[in-house]
Residue frames relative to the residue before (quaternion, step in Angstrom):
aa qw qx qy qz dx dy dz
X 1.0000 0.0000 0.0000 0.0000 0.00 0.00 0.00
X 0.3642 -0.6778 0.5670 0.2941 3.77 -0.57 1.40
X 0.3007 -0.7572 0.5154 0.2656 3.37 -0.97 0.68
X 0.4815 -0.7900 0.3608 0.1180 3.52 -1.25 0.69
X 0.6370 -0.5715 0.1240 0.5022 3.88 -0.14 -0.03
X 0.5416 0.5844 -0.3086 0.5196 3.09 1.58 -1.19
X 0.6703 0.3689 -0.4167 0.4909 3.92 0.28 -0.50
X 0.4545 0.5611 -0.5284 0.4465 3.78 0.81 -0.39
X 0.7221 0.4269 -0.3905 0.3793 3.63 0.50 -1.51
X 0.7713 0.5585 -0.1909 0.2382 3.11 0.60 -1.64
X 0.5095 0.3460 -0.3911 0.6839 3.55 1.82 0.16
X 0.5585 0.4989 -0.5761 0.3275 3.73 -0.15 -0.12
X 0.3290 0.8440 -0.3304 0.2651 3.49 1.39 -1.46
X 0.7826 0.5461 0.0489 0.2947 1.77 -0.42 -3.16
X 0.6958 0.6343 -0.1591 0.2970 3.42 0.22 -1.53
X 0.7878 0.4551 0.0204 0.4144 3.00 1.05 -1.95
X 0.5236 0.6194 -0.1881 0.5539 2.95 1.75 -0.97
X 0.6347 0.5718 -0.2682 0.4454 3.83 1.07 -0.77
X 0.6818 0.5051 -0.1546 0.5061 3.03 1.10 -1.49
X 0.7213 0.3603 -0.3308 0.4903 3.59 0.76 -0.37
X 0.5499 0.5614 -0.3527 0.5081 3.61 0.92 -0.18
X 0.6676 0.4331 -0.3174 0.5156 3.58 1.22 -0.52
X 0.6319 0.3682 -0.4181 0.5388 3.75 1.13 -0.28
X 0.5503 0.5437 -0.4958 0.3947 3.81 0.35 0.03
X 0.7585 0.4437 -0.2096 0.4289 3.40 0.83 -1.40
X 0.5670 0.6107 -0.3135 0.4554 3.67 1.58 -0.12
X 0.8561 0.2110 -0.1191 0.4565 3.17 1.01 -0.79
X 0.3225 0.6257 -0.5596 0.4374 3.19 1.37 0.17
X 0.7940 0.3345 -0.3384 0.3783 4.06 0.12 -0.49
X 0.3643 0.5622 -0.5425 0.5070 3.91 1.49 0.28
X 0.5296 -0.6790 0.5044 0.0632 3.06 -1.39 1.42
X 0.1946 0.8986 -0.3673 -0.1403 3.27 -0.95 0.85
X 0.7365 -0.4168 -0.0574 0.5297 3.74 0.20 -0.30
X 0.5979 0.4586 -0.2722 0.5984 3.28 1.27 0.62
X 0.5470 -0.5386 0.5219 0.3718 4.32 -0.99 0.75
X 0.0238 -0.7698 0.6286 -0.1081 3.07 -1.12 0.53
X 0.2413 -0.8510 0.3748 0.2776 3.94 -0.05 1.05
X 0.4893 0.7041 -0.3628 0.3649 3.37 1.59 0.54
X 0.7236 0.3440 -0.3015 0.5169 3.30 1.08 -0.68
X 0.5874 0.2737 -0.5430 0.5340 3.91 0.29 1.45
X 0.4660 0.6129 -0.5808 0.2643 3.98 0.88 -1.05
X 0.8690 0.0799 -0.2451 0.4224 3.86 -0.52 -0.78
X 0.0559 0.8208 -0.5463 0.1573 3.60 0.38 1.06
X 0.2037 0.8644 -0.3129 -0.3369 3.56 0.06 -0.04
X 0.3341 -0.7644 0.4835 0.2650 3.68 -1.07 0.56
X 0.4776 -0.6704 0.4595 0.3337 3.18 -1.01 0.49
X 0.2115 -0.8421 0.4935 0.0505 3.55 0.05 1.40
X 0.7398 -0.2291 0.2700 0.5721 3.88 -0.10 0.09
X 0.7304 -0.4362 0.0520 0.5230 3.27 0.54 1.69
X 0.7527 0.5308 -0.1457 0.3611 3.95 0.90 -0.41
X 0.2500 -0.8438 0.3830 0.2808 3.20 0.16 1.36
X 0.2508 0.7404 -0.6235 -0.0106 3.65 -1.57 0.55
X 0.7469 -0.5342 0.2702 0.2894 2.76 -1.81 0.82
X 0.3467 -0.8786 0.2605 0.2000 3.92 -0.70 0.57
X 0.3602 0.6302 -0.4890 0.4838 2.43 1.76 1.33
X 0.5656 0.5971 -0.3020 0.4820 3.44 1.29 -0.07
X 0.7559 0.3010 -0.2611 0.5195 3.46 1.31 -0.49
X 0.8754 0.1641 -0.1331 0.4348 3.57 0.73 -0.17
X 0.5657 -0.6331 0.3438 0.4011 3.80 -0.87 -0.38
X 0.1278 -0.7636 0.6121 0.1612 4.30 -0.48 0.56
X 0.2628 0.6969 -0.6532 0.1362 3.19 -1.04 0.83
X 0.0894 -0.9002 0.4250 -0.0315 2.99 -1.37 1.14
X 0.3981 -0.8537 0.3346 0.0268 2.68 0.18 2.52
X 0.7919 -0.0576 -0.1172 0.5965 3.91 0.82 0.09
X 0.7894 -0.4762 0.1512 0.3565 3.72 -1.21 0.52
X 0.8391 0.2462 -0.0471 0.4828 3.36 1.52 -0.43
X 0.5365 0.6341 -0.2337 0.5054 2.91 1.74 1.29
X 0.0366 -0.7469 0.6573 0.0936 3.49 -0.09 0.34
X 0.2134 -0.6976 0.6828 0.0400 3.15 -1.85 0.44
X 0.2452 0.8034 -0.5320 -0.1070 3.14 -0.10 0.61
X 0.2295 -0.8776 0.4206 0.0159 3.66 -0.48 0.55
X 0.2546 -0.9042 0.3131 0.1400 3.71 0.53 1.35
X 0.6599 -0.5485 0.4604 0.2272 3.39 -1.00 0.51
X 0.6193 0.1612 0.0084 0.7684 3.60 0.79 -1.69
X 0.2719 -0.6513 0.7076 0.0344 3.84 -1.05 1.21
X 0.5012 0.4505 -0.4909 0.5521 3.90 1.01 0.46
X 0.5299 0.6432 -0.3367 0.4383 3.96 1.13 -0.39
X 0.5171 0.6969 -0.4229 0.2609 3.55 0.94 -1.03
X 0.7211 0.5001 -0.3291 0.3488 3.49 0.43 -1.28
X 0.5497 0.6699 -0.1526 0.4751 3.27 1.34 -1.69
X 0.6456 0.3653 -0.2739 0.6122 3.87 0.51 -1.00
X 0.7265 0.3573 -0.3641 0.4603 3.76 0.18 -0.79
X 0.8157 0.2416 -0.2928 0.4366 3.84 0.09 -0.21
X 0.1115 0.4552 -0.6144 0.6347 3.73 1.23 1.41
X 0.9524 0.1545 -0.1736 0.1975 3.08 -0.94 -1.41
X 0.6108 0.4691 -0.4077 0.4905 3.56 1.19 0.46
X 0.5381 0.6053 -0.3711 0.4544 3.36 1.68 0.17
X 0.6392 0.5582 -0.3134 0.4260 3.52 1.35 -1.32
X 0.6155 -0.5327 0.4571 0.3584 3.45 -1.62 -0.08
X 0.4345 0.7521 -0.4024 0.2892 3.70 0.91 0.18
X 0.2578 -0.8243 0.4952 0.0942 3.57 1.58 0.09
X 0.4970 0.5464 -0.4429 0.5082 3.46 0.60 1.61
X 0.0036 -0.7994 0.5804 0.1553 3.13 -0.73 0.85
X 0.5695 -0.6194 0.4729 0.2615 3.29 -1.49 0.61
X 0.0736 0.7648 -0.6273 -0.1268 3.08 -1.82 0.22
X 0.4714 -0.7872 0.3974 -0.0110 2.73 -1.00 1.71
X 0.0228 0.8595 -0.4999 -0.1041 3.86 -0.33 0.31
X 0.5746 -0.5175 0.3161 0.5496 3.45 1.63 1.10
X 0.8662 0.2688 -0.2768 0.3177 4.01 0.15 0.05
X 0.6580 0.2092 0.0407 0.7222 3.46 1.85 -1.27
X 0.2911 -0.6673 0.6510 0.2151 3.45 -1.17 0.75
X 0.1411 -0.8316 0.5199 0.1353 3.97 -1.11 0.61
X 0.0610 -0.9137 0.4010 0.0259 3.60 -0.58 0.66
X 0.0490 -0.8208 0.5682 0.0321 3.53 0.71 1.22
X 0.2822 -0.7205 0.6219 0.1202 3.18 -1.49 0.72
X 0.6791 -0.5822 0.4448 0.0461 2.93 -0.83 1.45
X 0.4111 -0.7671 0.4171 0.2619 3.87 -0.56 0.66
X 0.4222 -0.7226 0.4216 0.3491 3.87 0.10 1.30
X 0.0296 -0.6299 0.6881 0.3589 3.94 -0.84 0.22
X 0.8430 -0.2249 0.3228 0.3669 2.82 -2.46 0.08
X 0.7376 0.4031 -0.3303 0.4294 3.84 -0.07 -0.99
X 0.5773 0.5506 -0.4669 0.3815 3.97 1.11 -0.64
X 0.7032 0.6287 -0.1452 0.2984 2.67 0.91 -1.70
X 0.6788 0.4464 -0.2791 0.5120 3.67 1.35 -0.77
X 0.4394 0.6895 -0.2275 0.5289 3.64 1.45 -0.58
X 0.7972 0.0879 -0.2139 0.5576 3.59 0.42 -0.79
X 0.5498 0.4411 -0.5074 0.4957 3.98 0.72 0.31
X 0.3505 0.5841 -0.4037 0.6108 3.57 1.41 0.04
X 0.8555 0.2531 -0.2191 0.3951 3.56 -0.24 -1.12
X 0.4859 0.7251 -0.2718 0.4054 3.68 1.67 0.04
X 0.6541 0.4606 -0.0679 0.5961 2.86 1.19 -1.38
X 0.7845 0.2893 -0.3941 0.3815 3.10 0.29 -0.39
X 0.4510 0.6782 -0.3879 0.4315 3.79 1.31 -0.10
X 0.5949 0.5456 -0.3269 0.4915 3.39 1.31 -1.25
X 0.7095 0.5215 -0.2939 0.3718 3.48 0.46 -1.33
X 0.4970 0.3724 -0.4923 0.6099 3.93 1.05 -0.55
X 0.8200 0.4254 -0.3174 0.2145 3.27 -0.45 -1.05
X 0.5595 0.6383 -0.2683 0.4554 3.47 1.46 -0.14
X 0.4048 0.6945 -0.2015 0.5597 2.96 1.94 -1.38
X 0.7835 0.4831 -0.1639 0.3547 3.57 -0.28 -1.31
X 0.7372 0.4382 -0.2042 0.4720 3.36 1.15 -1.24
X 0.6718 0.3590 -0.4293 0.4853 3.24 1.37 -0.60
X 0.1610 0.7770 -0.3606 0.4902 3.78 1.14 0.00
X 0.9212 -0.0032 -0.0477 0.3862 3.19 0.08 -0.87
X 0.4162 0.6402 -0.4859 0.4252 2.85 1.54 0.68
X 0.5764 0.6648 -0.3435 0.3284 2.87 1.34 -1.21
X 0.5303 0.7274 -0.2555 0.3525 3.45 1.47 -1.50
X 0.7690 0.4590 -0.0626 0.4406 3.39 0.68 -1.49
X 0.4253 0.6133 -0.2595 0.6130 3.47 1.28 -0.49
X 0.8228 0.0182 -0.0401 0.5667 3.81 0.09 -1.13
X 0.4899 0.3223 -0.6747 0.4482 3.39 0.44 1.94
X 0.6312 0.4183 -0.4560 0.4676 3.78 1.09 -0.52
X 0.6465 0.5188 -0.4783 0.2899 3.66 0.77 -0.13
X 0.4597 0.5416 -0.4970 0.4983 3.80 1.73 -0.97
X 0.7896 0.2884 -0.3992 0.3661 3.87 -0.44 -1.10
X 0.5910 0.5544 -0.4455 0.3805 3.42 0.38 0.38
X 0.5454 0.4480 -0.1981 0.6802 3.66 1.45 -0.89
X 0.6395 0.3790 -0.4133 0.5259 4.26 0.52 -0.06
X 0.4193 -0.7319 0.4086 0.3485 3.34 1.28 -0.25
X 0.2043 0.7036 -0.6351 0.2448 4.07 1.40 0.80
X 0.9361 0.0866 -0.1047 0.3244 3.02 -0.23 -1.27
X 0.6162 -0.5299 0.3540 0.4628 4.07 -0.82 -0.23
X 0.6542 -0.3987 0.5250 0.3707 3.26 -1.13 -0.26
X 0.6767 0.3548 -0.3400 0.5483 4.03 0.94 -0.30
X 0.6650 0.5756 -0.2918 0.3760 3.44 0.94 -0.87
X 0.7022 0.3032 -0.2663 0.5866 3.40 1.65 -0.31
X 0.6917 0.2895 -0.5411 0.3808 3.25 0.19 0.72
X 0.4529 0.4600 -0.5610 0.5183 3.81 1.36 0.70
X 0.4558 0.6702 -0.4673 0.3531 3.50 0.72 -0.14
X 0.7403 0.4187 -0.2413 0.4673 3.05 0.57 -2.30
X 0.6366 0.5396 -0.4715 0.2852 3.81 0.45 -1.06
X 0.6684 0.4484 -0.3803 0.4556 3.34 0.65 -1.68
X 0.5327 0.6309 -0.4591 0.3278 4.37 0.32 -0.60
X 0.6992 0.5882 -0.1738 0.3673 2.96 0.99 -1.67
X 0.6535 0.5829 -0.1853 0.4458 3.26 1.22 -1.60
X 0.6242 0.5209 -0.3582 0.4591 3.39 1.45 -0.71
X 0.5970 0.6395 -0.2577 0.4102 3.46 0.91 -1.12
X 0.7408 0.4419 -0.2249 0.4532 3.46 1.02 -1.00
X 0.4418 0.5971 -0.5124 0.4311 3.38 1.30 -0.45
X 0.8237 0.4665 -0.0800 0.3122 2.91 0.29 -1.96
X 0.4590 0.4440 -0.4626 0.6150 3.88 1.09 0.20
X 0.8287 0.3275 -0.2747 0.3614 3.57 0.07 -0.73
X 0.4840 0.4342 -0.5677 0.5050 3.54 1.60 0.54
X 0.5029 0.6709 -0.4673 0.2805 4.02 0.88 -0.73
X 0.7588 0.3821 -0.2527 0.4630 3.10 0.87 -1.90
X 0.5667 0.5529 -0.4684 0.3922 3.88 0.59 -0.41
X 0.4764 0.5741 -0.4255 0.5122 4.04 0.95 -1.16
X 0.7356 0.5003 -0.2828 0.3587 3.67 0.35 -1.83
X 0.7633 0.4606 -0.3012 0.3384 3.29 0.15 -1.68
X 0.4444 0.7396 -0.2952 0.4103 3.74 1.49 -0.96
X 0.8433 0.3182 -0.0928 0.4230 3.18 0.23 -2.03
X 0.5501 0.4883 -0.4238 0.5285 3.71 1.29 -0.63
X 0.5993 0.5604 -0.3992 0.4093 4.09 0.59 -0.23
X 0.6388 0.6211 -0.1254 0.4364 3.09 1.51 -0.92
X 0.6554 0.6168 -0.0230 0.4353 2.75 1.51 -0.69
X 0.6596 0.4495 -0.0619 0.5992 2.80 1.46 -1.37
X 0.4638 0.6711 -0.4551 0.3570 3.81 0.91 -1.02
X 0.1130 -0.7869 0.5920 0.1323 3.64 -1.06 0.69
């Protein structure tokens, strides 16, 4: 089946839509100045030989702004959940009272804080990459049906515009995701 323009759009979309779902899911676990049951939920522990995520083994709740709770299911897990999270990069240590694991976050200083909007930005910037990436993609499929002789020579440069227009949506959802999480960041 010769493909057509609207499917051109409708993978570009698709495509772009992935890529931004992968910067959300990247930085949703970058710490910021407030708990957040996302940045331990896909932790993984090494559960009876089998890694899984520790939202799957226990409860997260967070009972004041700088506290997680995380409170296991199997209380034979405790040790396991606690040396995940002194293993990960989250620079937190736990404390255990034999039933619930606790995790106060610490006040970010100024140099953390610039360090992980550092590590924001630069996530955006792959992920910006990619989107233009696939613009690029789409571009040299409206140019093949244009060289098979589908479409005209106007029809592909409404093509390229309307591509573009997609592309811009979608940079300007990246930098919104960013501008969001770098507030987050900053919040004392």
């Amino acid at each position: 089946m010769e493909k057509d323009l609207n499917s051109i759009y409708k993978e570009t979309r698709h495509k772009m839509e992935v890529s931004l779902n992968v910067l959300k899911n990247e930085i949703k676990g970058i710490r910021s100045g407030r708990a957040h049951p996302s940045l331990v939920e896909d932790l993984p522990i090494d559960y009876y030989g089998t890694k899984t995520p520790l939202k799957q083994l226990a409860s997260i709740t967070v009972p004041e702004a700088r506290l997680i709770v995380i409170q296991p299911w199997d209380r034979n897990s405790l040790s396991a959940i606690e040396k995940a999270i002194l293993a990960s990069d989250l620079g937190i240590t736990p404390s255990n009272d034999g039933k619930v694991i606790r995790l106060n976050l610490p006040q970010l200083s100024e140099e953390q804080r610039n360090n992980l909007i550092r590590v924001v930005n630069k996530k955006a910037e792959e992920i910006r990459i990619a989107i233009r990436n696939v613009r690029r993609e789409a571009i040299h499929e409206i140019e093949s049906l244009l060289k098979e002789k589908l479409i005209s020579e106007d029809d592909k440069k409404r093509a390229e515009k309307e591509v573009q227009k997609i592309t811009d949506e979608f940079i300007s959802k990246v930098n919104k995701i960013v501008k969001e999480k770098e507030e987050e960041i900053r919040e004392v």
